[in-house]
C-alpha positions as a LaTeX table, in Angstrom:
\begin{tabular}{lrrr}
\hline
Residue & $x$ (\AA) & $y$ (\AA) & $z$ (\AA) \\
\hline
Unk1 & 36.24 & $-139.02$ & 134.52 \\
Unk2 & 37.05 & $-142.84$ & 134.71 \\
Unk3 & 37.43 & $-144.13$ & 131.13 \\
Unk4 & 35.29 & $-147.12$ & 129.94 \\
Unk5 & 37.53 & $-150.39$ & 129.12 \\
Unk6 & 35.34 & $-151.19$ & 126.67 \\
Unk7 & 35.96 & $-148.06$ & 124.70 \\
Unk8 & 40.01 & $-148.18$ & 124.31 \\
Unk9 & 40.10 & $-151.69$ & 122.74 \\
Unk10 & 38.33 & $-150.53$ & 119.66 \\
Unk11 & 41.39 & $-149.90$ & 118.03 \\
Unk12 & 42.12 & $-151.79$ & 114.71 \\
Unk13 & 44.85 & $-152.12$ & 112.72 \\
Unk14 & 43.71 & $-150.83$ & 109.33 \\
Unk15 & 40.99 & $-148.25$ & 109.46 \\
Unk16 & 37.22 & $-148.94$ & 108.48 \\
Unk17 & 37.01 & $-145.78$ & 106.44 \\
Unk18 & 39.92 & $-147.61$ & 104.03 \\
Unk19 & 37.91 & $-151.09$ & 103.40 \\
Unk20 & 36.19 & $-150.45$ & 100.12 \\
Unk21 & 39.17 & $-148.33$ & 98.79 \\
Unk22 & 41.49 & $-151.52$ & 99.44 \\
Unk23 & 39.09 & $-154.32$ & 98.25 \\
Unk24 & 37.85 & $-152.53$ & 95.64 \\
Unk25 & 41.07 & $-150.98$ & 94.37 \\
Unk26 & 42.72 & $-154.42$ & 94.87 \\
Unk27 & 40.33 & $-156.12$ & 92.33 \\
Unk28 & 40.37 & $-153.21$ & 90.10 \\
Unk29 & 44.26 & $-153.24$ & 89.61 \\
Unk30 & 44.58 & $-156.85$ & 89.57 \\
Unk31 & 41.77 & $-157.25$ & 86.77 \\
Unk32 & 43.50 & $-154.54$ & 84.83 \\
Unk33 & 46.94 & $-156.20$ & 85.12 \\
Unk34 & 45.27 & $-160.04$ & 83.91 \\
Unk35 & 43.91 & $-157.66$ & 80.63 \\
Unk36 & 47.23 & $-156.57$ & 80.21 \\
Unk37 & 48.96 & $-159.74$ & 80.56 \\
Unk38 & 46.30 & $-161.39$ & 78.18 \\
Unk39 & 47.09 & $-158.48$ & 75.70 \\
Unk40 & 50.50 & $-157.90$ & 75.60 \\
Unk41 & 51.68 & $-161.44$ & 76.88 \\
Unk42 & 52.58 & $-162.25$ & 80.52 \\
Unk43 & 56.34 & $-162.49$ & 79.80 \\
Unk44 & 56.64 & $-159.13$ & 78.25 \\
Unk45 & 58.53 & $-156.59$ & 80.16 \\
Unk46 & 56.07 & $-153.63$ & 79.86 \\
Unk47 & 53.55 & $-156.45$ & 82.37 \\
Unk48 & 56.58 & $-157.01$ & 84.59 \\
Unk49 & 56.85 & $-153.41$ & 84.88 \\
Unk50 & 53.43 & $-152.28$ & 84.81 \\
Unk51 & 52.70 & $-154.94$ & 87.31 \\
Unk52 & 55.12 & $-153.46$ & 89.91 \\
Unk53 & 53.95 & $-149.84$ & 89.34 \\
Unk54 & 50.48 & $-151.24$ & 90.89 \\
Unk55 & 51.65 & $-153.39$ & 93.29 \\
Unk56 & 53.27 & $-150.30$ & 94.73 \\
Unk57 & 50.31 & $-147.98$ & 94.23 \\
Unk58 & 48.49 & $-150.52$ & 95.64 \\
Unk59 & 51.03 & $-150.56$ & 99.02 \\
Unk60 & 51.02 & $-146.91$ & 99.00 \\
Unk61 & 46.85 & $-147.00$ & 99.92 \\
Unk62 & 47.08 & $-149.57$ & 102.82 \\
Unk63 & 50.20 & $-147.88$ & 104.20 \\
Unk64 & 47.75 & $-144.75$ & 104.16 \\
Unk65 & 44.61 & $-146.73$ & 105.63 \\
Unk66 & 47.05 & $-147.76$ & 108.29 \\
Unk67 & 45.38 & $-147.89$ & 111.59 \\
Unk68 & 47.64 & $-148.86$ & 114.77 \\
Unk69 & 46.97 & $-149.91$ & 118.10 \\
Unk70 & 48.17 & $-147.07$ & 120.20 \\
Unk71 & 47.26 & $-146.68$ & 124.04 \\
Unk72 & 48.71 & $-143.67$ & 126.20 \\
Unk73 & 50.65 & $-144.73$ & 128.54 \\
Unk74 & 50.63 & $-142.05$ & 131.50 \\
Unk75 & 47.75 & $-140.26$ & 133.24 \\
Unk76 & 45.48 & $-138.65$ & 130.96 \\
Unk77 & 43.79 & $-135.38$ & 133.60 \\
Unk78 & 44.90 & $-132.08$ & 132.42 \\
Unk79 & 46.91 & $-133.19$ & 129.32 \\
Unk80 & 46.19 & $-132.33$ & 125.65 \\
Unk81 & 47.74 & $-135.23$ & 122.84 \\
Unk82 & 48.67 & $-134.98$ & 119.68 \\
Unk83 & 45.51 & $-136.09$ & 117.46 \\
Unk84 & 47.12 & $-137.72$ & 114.85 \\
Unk85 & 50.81 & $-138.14$ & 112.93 \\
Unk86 & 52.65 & $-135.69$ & 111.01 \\
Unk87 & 54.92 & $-132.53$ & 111.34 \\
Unk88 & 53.99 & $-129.66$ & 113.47 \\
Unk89 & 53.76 & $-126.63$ & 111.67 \\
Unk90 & 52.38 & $-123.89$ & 113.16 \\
Unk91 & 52.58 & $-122.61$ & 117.61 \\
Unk92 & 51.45 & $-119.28$ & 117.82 \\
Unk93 & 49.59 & $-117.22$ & 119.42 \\
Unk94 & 46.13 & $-116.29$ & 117.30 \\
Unk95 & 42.65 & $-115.14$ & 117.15 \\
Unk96 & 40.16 & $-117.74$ & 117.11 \\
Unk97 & 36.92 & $-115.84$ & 115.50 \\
Unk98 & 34.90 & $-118.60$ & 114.76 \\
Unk99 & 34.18 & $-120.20$ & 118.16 \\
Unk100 & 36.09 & $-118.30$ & 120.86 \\
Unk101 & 36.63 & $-114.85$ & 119.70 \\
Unk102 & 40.10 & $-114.62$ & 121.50 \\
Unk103 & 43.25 & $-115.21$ & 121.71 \\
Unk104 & 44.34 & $-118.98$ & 121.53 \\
Unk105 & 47.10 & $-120.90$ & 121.26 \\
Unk106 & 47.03 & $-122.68$ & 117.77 \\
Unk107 & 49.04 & $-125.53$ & 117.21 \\
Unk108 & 48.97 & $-127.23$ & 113.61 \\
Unk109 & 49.89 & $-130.70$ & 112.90 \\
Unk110 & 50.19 & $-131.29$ & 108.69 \\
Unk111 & 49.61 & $-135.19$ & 107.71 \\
Unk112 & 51.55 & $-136.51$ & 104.55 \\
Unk113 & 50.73 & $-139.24$ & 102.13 \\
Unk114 & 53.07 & $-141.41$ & 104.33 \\
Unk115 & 51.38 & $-140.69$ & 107.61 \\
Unk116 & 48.21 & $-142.51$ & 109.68 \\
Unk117 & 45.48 & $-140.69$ & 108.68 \\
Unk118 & 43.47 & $-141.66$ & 111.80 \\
Unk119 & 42.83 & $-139.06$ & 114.24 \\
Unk120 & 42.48 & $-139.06$ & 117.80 \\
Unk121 & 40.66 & $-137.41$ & 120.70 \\
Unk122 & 42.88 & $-134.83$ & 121.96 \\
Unk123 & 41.59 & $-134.64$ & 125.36 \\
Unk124 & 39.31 & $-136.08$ & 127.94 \\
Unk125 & 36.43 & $-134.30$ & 128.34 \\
Unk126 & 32.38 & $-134.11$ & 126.89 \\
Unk127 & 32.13 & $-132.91$ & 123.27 \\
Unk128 & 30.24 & $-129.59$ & 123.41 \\
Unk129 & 29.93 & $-128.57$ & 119.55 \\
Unk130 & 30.42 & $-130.32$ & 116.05 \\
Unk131 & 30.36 & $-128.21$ & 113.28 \\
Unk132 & 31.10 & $-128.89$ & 110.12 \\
Unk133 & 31.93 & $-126.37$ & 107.13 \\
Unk134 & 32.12 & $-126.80$ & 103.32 \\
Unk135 & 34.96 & $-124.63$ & 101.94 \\
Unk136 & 38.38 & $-124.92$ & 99.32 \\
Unk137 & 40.74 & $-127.54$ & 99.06 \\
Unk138 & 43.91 & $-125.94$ & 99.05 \\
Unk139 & 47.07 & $-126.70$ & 100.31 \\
Unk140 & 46.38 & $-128.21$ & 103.64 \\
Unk141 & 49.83 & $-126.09$ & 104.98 \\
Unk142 & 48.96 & $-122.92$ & 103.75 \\
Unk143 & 47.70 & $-120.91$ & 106.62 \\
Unk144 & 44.43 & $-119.80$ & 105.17 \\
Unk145 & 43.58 & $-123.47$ & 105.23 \\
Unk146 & 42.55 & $-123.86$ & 108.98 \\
Unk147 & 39.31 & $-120.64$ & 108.24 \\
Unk148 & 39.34 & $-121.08$ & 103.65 \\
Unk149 & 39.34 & $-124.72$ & 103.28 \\
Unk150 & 36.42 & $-127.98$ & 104.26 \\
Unk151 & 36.91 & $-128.64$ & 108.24 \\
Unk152 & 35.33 & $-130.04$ & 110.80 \\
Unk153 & 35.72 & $-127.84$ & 114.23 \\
Unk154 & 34.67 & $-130.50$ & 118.03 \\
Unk155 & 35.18 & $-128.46$ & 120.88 \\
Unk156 & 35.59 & $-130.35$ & 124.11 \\
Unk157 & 34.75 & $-129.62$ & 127.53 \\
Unk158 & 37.67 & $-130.96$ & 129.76 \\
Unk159 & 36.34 & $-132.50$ & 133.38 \\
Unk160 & 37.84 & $-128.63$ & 134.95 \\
Unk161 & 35.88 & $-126.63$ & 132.61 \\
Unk162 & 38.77 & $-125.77$ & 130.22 \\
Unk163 & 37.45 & $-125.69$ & 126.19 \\
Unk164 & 40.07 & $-127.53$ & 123.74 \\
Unk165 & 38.87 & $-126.82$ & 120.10 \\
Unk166 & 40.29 & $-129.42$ & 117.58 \\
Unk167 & 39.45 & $-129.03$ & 113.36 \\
Unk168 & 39.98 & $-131.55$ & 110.88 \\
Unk169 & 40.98 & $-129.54$ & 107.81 \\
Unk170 & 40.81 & $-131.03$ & 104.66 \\
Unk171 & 43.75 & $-130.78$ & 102.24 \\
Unk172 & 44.09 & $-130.45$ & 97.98 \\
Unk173 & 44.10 & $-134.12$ & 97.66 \\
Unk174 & 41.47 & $-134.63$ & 100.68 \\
Unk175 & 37.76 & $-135.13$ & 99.68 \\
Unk176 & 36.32 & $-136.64$ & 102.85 \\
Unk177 & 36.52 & $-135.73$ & 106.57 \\
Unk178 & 34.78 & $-137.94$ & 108.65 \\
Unk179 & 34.28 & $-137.26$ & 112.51 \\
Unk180 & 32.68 & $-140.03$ & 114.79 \\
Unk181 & 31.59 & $-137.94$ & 118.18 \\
Unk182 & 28.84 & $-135.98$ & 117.97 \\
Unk183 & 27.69 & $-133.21$ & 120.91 \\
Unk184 & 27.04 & $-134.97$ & 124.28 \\
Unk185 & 29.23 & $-137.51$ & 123.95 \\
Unk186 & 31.42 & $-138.35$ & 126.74 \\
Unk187 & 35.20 & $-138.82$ & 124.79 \\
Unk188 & 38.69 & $-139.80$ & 126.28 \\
Unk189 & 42.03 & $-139.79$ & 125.18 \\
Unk190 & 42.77 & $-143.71$ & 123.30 \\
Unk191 & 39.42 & $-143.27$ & 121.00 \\
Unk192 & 39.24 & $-142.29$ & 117.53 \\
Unk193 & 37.96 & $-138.67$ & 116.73 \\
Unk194 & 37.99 & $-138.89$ & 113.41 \\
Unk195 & 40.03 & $-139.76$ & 109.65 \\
Unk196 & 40.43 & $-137.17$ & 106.80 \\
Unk197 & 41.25 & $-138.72$ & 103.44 \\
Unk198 & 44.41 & $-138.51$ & 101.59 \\
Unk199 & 46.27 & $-135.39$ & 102.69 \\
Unk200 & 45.08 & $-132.80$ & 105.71 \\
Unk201 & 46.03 & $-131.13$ & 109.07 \\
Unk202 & 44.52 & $-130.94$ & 112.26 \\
Unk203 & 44.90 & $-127.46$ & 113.76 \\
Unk204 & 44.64 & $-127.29$ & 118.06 \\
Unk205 & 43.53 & $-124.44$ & 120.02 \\
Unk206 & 44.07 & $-124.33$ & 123.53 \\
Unk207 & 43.86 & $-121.75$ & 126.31 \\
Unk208 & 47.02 & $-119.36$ & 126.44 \\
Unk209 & 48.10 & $-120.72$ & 129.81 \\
Unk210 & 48.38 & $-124.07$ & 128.36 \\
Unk211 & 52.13 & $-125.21$ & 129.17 \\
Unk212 & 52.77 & $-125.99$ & 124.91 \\
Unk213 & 55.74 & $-129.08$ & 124.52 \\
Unk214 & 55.72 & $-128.98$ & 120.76 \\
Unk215 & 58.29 & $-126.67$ & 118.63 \\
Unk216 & 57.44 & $-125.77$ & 114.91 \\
Unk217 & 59.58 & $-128.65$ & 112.98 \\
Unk218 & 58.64 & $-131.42$ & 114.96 \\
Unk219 & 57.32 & $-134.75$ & 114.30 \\
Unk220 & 54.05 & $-135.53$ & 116.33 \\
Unk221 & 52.48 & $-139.25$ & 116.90 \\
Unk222 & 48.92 & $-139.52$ & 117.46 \\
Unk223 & 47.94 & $-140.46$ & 120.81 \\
Unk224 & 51.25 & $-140.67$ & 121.83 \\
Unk225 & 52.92 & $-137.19$ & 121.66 \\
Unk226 & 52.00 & $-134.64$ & 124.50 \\
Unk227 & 50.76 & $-131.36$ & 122.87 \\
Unk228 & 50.44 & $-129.31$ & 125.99 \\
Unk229 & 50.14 & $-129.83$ & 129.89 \\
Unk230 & 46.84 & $-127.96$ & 130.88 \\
Unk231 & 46.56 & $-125.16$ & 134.10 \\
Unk232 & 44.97 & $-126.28$ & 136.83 \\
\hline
\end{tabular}
């Protein structure tokens, strides 16, 4: 698969998904600090004070809606990347009963407040199935999150026939998952899957002869970090 130019620069460096939440957040905070200031006087502490508490609430959201300009450098056939930032959390072995019915290879990456929330494509390949599934909103590291809570579940068909599932699981805080591809869509490593809002994990499952270069504990980059190396 040769991947289109045109798709890799679409990168931006705050997400879409975030633009309402920062304009309209932005003019909601500062409105409520002029009130303040006209009540209380703009010289009184408790405005000095309250002011800073928004300013860094207000940081805290466009550090989350953070959306960087990440290419992979390297040759993209065969090899699975990490679909977005965070802390790897689960590589095991499991059974996948919702798609495959077999043994997999799961590997779990959680996303913090801190962390991009963007996601990734994983893999090169053709999306096969979207499926999306209402459920809890528990703690996005528990393990029952990845089959209990909201997720999205793309499978993609790699150019060799292999099948790479990827879910978007929503968190406690998360609300919204949103996935871009849809089934027939041709999809390569530098594009954006997806972004899950305010807290989540994206859980991998790959073949059991995949060659995994994660450990539980480790810190993972989107579109950067090599998940797994697969047989050929």
């Amino acid at each position: 698969m040769v991947k289109p130019l045109k798709k890799i620069r679409k990168n931006i460096r705050f997400h879409r998904e975030g633009t309402k939440t920062l304009v309209w957040g932005g003019i909601a905070l500062a409105a409520f600090c002029l009130l303040t200031g006209y009540a209380f006087g703009f010289a009184s502490p408790w405005f000095v004070i309250l002011v800073a508490i928004c300013a860094i609430v207000y940081l805290l959201v466009v550090n989350f809606f953070r959306c960087p300009i990440r290419l992979f450098d390297g040759e993209t056939e065969g090899i699975v990347v990490a679909p977005c930032d965070g802390k790897v959390v689960v590589v095991e072995e499991v059974d996948e009963n919702e798609y495959f019915h077999d043994r997999r290879i799961m590997v779990s990456i959680f996303m913090s407040l801190i962390n991009v929330h963007a996601n990734w494509v994983p893999t090169d390949g053709t999306v096969r199935l979207v499926d999306h599934q209402n459920g809890r909103f528990q703690a996005a590291w528990l393990p029952k999150a990845s089959t209990d809570n909201e997720r999205s579940t793309i499978v993609i068909t790699t150019p060799d026939g292999q099948e790479i599932l990827a879910r978007q699981v929503a968190g406690a805080v998360a609300r919204r998952i949103v996935t871009y591809v849809n089934p027939g869509d041709e999809c390569y490593i530098d594009e954006h899957l997806g972004f899950i809002k305010f807290g989540s994990r994206v859980d991998l499952f790959l073949p059991l002869d995949a060659d995994v270069k994660l450990h539980v504990g480790q810190r993972a980059f989107g579109n950067q970090t090599i998940v797994a190396q697969l047989s050929r």
